[in-house]
N, C-alpha and C positions, 0 to 999 in steps of 0.2 A: 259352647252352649251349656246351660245347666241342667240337673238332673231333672228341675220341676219342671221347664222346659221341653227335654225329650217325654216323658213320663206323659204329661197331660193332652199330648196330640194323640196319644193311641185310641184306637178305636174298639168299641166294646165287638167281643163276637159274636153277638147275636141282635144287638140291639142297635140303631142309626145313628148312633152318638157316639163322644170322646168320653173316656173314663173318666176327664176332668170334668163334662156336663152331665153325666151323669152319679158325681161324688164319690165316686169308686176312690179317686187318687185326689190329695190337696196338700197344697204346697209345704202344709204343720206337718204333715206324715212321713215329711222325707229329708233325713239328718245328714249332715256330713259329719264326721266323726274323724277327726286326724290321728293318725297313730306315731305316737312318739316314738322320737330315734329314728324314724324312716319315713320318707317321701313321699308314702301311700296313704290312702284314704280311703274309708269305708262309707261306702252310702247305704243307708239303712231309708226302704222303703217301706212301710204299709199302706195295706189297702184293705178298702173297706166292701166288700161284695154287695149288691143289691139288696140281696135277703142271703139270711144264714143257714141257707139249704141250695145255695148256686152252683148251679152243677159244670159250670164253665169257671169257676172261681181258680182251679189249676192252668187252665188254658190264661187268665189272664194276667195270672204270677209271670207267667213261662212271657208272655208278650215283653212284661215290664222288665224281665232280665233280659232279655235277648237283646232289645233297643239297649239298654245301656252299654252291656258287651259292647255290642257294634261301635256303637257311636263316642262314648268315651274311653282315654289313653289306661293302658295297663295297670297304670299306679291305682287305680280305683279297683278295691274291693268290694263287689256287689250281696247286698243281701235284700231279699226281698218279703216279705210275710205277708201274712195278714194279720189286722188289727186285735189285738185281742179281743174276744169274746165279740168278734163280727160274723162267725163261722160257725157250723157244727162239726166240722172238720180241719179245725186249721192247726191241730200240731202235725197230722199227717202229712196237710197239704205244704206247712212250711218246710216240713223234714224236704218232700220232696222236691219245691225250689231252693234249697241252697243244697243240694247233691248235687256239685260238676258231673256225673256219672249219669244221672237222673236225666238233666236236663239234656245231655249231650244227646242219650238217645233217645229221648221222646223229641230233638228235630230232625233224629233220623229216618222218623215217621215223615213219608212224604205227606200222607192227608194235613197230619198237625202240623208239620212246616209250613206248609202251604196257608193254612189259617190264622196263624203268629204272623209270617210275611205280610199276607192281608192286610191284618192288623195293624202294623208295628210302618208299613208303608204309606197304605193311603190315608194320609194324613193332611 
């Protein structure tokens, strides 16, 4: 399956819709990027928050890296951001999705687990 693919069935967490019908995520925002001399592949996602004050905008970085972990093979390098200048927050919030460290233990919060899983499942 493709990255646009996984990406566009998640579900917003707060609102009754895919991120895809609600323009959050679209299929121009999301690169593969081959890195020369090795096997691996970097997908570069952005995404675009509803309004530039979404206060769930970490929670739905965090969605779109975790589906991908899961679901695609190790060779893929994941980065996720948001779009420039869609955010009031987005070098914090991107520092904080592409920290493995970051991310690790914000699912070791059972609440935010539980809400990403949500997410990231009922599709």
């Amino acid at each position: 399956m493709q990255p646009q693919d996984l990406c566009k069935g998640i579900r917003d967490p707060e609102k009754p819709a895919t991120l895809e019908e609600l323009n959050i995520i679209q299929e121009e925002n999301i690169h593969l990027i081959p890195i020369s001399n090795t096997t691996c592949i970097i997908i570069e996602v952005f995404f675009v928050p509803t309004v530039p004050h979404c206060h769930l905008a970490t929670v739905i970085g965090l969605c779109l890296t975790v589906k991908l972990q899961e679901c695609l093979p190790k060779k893929y390098k994941i980065r996720v951001k948001i779009k420039e200048g869609s955010h009031d927050s987005e070098l914090e919030i991107n520092k904080q999705l592409n920290d493995k460290e970051r991310v690790s233990a914000a699912m070791e919060n059972p609440s935010l687990s539980e809400l990403v899983n949500t997410c990231i499942h009922d599709t």
